[in-house]
MARRO-801858 format. One record per residue (C-alpha): residue number from 1; y, z, x. Coordinates in steps of 0.2 Angstrom, whole numbers. Each point is the difference from the previous one (the first is absolute). Layout:
<sites>
> NUM / Y / Z / X .
...
</sites>
This chain:
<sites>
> 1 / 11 / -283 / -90 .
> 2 / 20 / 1 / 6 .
> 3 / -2 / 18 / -4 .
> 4 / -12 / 3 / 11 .
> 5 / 7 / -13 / 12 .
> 6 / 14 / 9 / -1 .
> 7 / -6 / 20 / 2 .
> 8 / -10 / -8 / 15 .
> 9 / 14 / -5 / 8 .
> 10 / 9 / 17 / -3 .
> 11 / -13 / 8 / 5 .
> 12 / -5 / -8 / 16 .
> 13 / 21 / 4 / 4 .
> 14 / -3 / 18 / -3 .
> 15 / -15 / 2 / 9 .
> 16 / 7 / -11 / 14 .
> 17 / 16 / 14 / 0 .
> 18 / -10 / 15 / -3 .
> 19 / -11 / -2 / 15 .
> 20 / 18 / -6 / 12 .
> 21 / 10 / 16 / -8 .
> 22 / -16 / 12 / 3 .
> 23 / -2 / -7 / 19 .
> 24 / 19 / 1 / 4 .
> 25 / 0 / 17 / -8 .
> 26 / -15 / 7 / 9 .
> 27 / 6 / -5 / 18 .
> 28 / 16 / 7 / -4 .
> 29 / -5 / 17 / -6 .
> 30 / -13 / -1 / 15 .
> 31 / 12 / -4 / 13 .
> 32 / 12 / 15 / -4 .
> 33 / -15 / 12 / 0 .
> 34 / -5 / -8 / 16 .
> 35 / 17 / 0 / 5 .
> 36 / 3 / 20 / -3 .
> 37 / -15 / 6 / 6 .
> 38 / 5 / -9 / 16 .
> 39 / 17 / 8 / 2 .
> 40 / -8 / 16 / -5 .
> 41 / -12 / -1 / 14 .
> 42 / 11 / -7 / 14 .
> 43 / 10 / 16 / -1 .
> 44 / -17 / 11 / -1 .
> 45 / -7 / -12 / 18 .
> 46 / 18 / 7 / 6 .
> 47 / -5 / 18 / -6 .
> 48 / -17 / -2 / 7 .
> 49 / 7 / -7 / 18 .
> 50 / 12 / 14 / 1 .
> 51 / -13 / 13 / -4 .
> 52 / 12 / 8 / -13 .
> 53 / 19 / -7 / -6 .
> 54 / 8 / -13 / 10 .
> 55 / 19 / 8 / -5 .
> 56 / 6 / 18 / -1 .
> 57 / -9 / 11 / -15 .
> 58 / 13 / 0 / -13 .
> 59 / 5 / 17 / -9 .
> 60 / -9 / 2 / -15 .
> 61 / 15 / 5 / -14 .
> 62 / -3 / 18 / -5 .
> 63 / -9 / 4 / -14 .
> 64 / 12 / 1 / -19 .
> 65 / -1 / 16 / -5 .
> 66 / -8 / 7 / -15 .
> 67 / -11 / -14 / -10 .
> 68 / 13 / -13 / 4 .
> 69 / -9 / -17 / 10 .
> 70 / 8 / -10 / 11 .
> 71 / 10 / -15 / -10 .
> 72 / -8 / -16 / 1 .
> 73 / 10 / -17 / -5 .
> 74 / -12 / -4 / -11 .
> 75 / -5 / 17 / -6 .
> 76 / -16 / 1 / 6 .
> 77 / -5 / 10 / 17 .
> 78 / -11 / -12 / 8 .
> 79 / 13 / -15 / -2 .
> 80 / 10 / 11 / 14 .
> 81 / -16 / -2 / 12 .
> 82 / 4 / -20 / -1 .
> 83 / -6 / -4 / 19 .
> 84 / -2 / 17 / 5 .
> 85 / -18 / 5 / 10 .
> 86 / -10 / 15 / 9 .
> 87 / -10 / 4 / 13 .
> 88 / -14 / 10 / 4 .
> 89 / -8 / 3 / 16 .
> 90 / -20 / 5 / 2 .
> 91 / -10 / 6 / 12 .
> 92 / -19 / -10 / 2 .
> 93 / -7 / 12 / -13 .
> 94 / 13 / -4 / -14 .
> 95 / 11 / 18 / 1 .
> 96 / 19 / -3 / -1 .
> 97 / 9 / 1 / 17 .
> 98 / 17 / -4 / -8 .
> 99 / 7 / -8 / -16 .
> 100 / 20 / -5 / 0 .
> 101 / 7 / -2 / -17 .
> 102 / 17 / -1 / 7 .
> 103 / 1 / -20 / -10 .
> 104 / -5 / 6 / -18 .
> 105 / 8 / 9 / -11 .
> 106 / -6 / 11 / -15 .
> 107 / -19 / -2 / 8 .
> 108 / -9 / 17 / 7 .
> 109 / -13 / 3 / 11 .
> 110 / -13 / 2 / -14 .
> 111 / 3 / -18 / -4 .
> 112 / -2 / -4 / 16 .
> 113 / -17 / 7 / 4 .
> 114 / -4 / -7 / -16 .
> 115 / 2 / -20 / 6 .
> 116 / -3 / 6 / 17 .
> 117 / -19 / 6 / -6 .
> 118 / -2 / -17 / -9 .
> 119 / 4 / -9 / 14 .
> 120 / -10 / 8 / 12 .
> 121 / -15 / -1 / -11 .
> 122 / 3 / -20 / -3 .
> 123 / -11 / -12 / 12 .
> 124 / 14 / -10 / 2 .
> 125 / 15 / 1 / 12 .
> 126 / 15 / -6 / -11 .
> 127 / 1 / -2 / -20 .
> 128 / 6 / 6 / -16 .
> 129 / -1 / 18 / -6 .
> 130 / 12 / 2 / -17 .
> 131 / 18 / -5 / 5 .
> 132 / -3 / 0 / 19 .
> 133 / -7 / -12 / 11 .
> 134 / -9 / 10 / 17 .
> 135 / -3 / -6 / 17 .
> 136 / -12 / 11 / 11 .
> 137 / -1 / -2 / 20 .
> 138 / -8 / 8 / 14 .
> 139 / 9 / 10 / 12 .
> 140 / -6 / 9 / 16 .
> 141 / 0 / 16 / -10 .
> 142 / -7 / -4 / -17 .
> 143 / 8 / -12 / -13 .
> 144 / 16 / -4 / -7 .
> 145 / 2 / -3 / -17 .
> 146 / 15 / -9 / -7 .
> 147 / 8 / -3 / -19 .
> 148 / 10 / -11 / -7 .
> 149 / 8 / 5 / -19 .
> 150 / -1 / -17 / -9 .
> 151 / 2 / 7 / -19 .
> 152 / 18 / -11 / 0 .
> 153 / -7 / -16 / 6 .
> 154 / -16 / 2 / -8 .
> 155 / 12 / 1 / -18 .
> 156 / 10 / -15 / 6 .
> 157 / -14 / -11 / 1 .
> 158 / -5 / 6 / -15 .
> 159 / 15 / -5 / -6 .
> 160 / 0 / -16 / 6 .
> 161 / -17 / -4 / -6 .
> 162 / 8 / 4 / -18 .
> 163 / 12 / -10 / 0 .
> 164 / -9 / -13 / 10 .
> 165 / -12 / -2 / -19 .
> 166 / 14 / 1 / -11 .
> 167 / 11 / -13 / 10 .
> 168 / -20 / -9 / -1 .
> 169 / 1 / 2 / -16 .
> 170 / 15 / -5 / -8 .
> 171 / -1 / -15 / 10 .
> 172 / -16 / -4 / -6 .
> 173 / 6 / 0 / -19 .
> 174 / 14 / -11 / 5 .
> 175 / -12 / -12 / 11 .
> 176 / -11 / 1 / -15 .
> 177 / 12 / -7 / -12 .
> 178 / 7 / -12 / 14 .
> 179 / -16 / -7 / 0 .
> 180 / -4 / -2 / -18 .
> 181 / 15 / -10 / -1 .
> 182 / -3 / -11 / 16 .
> 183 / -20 / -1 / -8 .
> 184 / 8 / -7 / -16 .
> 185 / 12 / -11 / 8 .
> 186 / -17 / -7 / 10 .
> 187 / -13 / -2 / -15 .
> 188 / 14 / -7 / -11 .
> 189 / -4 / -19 / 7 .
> 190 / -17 / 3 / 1 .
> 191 / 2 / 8 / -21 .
> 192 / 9 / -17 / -3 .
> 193 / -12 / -12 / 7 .
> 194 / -16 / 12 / -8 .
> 195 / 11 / -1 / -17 .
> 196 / 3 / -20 / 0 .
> 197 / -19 / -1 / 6 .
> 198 / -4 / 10 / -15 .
> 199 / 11 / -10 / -12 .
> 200 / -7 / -16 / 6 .
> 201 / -17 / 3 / -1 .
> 202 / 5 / 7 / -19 .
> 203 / 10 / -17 / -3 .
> 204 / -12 / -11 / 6 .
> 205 / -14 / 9 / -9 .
> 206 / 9 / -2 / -17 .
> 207 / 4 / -19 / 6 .
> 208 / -19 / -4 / 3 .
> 209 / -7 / 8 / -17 .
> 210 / 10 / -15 / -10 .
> 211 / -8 / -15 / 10 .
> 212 / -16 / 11 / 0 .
> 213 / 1 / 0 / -16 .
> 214 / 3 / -18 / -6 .
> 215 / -13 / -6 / 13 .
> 216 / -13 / 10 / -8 .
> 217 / 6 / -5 / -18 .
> 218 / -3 / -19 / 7 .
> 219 / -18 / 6 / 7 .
> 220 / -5 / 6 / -19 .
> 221 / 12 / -17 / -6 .
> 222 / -13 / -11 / 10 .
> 223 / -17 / 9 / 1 .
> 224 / 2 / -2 / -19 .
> 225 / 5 / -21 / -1 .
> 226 / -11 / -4 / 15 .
> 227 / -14 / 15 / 0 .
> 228 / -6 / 13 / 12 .
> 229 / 2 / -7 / 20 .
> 230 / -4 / 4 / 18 .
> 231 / 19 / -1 / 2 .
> 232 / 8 / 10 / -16 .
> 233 / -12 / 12 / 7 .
> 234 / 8 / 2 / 15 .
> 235 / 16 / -3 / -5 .
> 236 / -2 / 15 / -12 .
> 237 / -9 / 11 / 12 .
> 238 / 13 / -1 / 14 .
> 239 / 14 / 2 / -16 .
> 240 / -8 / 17 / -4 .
> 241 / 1 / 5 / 20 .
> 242 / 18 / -5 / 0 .
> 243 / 5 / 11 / -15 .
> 244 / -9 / 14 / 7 .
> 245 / 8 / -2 / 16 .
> 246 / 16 / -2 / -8 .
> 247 / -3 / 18 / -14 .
> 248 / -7 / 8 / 18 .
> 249 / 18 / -4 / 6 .
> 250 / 10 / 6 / -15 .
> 251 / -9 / 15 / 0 .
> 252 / 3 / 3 / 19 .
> 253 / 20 / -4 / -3 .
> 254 / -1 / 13 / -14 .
> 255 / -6 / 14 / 9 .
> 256 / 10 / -4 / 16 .
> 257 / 14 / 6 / -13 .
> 258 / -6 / 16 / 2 .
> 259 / -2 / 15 / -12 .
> 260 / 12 / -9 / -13 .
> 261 / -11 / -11 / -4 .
> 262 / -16 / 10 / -6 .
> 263 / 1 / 5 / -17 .
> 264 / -7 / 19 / 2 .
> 265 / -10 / 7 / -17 .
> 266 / -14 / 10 / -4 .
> 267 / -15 / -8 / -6 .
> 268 / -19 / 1 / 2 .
> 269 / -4 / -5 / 16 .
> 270 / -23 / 1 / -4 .
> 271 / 7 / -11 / -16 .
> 272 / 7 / -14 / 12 .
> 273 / -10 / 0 / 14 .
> 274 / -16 / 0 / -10 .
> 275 / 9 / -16 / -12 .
> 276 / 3 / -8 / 18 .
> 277 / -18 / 4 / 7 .
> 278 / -8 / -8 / -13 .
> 279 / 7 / -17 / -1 .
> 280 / -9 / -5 / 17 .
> 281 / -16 / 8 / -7 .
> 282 / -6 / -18 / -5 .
> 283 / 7 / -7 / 16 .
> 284 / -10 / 10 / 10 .
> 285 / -17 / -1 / -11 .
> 286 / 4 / -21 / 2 .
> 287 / 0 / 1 / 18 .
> 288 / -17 / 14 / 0 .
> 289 / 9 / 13 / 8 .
> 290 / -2 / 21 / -3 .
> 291 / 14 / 5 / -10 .
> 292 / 1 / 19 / -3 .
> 293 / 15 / 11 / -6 .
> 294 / 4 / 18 / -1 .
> 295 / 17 / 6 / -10 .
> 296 / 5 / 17 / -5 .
> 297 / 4 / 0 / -16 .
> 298 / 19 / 3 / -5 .
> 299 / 11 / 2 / 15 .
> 300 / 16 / -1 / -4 .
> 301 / 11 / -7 / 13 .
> 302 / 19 / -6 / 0 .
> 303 / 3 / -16 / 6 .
> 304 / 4 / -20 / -2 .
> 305 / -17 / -2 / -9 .
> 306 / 2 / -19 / 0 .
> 307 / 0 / 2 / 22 .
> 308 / -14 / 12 / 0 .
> 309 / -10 / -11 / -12 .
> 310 / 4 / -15 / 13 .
> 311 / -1 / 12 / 14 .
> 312 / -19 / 5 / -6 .
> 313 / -3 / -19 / -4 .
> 314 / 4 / -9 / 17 .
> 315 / -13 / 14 / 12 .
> 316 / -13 / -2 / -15 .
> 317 / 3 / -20 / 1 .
> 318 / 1 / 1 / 20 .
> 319 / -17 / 12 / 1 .
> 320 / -10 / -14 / -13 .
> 321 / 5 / -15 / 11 .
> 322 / -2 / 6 / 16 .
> 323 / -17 / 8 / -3 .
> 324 / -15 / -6 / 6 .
> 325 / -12 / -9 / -10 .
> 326 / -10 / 11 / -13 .
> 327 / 13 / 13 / 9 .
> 328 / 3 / 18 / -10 .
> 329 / 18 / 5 / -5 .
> 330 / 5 / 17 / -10 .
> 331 / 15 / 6 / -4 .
> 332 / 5 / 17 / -2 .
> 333 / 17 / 10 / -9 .
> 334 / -2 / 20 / 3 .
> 335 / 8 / 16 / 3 .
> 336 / 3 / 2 / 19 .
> 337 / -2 / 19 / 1 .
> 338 / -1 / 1 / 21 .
> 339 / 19 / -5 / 0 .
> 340 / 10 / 12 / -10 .
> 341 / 19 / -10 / 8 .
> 342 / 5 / -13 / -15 .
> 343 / 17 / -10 / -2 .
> 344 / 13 / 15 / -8 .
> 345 / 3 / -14 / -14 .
> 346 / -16 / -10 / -1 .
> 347 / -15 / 12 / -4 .
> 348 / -16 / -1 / -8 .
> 349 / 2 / 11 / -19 .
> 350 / -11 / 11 / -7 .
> 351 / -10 / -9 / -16 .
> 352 / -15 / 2 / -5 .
> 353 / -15 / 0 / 11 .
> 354 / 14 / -3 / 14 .
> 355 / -6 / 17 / 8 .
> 356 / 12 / 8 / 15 .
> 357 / 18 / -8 / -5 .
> 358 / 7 / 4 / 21 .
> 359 / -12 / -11 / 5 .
> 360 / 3 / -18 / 5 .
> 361 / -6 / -17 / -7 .
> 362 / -10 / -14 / 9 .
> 363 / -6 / -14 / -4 .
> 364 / -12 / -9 / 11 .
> 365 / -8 / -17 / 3 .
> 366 / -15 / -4 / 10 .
> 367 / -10 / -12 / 4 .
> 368 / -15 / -7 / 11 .
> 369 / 4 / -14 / 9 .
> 370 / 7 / -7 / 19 .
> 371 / 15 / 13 / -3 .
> 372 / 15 / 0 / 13 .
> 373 / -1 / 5 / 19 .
> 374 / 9 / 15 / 5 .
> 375 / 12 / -7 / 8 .
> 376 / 8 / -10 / -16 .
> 377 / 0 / 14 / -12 .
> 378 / 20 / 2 / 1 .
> 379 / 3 / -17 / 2 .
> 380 / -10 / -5 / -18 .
> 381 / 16 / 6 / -8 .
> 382 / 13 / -12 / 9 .
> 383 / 4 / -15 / -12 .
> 384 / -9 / -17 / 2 .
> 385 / -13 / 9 / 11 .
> 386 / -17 / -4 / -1 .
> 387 / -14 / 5 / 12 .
> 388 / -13 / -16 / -3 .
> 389 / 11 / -14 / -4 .
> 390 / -13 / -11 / 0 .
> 391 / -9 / 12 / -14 .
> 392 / 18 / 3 / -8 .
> 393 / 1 / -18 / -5 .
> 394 / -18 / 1 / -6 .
> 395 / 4 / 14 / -12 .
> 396 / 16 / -7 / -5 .
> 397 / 10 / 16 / 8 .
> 398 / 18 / -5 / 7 .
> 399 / 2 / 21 / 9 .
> 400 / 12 / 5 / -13 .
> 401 / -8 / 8 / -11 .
> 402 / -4 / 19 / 10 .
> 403 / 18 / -2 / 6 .
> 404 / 5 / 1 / -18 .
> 405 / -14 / 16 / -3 .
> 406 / 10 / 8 / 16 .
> 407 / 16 / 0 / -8 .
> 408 / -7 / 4 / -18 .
> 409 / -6 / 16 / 9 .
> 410 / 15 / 3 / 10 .
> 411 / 12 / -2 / -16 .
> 412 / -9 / 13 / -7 .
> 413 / 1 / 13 / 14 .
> 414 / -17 / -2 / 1 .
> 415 / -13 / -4 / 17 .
> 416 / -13 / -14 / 3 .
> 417 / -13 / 2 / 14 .
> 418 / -13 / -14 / 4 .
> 419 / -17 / 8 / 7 .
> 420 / -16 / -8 / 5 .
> 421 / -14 / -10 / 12 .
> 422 / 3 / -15 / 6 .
> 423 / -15 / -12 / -6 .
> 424 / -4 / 14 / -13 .
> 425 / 11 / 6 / -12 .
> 426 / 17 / 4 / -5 .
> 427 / 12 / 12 / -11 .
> 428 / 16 / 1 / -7 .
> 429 / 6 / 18 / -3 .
> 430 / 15 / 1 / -9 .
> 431 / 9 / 19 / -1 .
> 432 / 12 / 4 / -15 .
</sites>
């Protein structure tokens, strides 16, 4: 339970940070985008509102000679058009009426037409086209047609981006073990109270069985001077609740130990539940009720077979006290086929008549009866709850005892699902 406590609280930190870090990085990686295709455009409106350049035509620098390109800081011809643009002026029928290339270097006329055609084609009147972003506005005579060359800014942003995730990144591996720590430091008073809780309700548990025990030795002591009584008789009946209370609570303490305390071997899991089904066959032929079981023979399992044994005893017990008069209760130990996922360590083994050894084991208990509303098939599982008190104390249930089936299940990897109608009829399925 700290674990999970503790994984909850990292992750809610994480997730907290994740969705921060992702918003800060997307405004800022929007912002300089924005922020570039706005200088790039004031100095295209300047262009536009000039009808051509707004200074002198610079000299384009001539031409190396041979196969020799113009040197470029970076070595790369387009990183010398950083912030350059053309022009090109139409008439209403889209034919060139002038194209100034006096800004670019290394960029023909060929090129030119080439992002001049896309643009003129384009149903828009400013966007991207490769590395330029184009403006187009109409003139007396036609349409004038600017471009901006963005290849630099465009790899700066990517850029930025990049090592916008890495910086996310690393920071998030050192947030991440920032906050295991801080989520340790946090659980740890909570894991002291859960483990003095634990210890107590293990200390008081042994502490009771002694007095228990004496009492119930005096019970035999007098019902054998004085004779069987009203009194003894209840004197002994609420003895036998008390010590199963108090074994409920020792079994609870134990498996809140966790893992360590299940004692895993293979064994013959039909073998056991069948011993454990039938020792209530008489009980349930006593009080006229239905009593039906189905187990595949041989299924190996590994496991705490003494749990599993309890584990199959208390929803067999629950289903015959809780039935309805002359109610029907089967119980059932199969091959899951339709669920080929299993535990990695836990598994059902091939023996004989055991059929497709990937498949998973359930046992199931059903029964007729009032059965649980919809609403309280999580909370059946929470200690000490009960959903008819007034039936509970009829019974003799004290809400224990699925409690201790849930973390049975749970110890063994394993998954326990309640299904039913309420007024009807209910099940237990419990997947291996």
């Amino acid at each position: 339970m700290i674990k999970q406590l503790t994984v909850k609280i990292v992750a809610v930190v994480l997730g907290s940070l994740f969705f921060v870090f992702a918003a800060m990085l997307l405004v800022l990686n929007l912002s300089a985008h924005t922020a570039s295709v706005k200088r790039a455009e004031e100095i295209m409106l300047s262009v536009v509102a000039n009808d051509g350049f707004i200074l002198p035509p610079q000299e384009r620098p001539a031409e190396p000679p041979g196969d020799l390109k113009p040197a470029s800081t970076f070595g790369e011809p387009d990183m010398m058009r950083a912030g350059h643009l053309f022009y090109a002026k139409t008439d209403q029928n889209g034919e060139l009426l002038e194209l100034n290339l006096d800004m670019m270097f290394d960029f023909s006329a060929a090129d030119a037409q080439d992002y001049l055609t896309q643009a003129l084609d384009s149903p828009k009147t400013k966007g991207d086209i490769g590395s330029f972003h184009f403006m187009a506005a109409v003139k007396p005579y036609g349409y004038i047609l600017v471009f901006t060359e963005r290849s630099v800014e465009m790899r700066l942003l990517d850029h930025l981006t990049q090592t916008s995730l890495w910086a996310a990144g690393i920071t998030a591996i050192i947030l991440a073990f920032v906050a295991t720590l801080l989520a340790q430091w946090m659980a740890a008073p909570i894991k002291t109270a859960f483990d003095r809780q634990r210890r107590f309700i293990s200390d008081a548990s042994h502490e009771l069985k002694t007095p228990l025990t004496v009492i119930s030795a005096n019970v035999d002591v007098l019902q054998h001077e004085s004779g069987e009584n009203l009194r003894l008789i209840h004197i002994r009946s609420q003895v036998e609740r008390m010590s199963g209370l108090v074994h409920g609570l020792l079994t609870l303490a134990r498996t809140d130990e966790g893992p360590a305390a299940v004692s895993f071997s293979e064994f013959n899991l039909s073998t056991a539940i069948l011993n454990t089904v039938l020792e209530f066959e008489s009980r349930a032929f006593e009080e006229g009720k239905t009593y039906s079981y189905e187990i595949t023979e041989d299924l190996l399992y590994i496991g705490d077979e003494k749990q599993l044994r309890q584990l199959a005893g208390i929803l067999i017990d629950n289903a015959i006290r809780y039935s309805d008069t002359a109610g029907l209760i089967k119980v059932s130990l199969r091959l899951d086929s339709s669920r080929r996922s299993r535990p990695k360590r836990l598994r059902a083994r091939r023996g004989l008549g055991t059929g497709n050894s990937n498949s998973r084991l359930c046992f199931s208990v059903y029964n007729t009866g009032i059965g649980i509303a919809d609403d309280e098939h999580d909370k059946i599982f929470e200690r000490f709850y009960r959903s008819d008190e007034s039936r509970s104390r009829e019974t003799g249930g004290y809400g224990i005892g699925l409690s201790i089936a849930k973390a049975i299940v749970t110890a063994h990897k394993g998954k326990m699902a309640v299904s039913g109608e309420y007024g009807q009829w209910i099940r237990f399925d419990v997947l291996m």
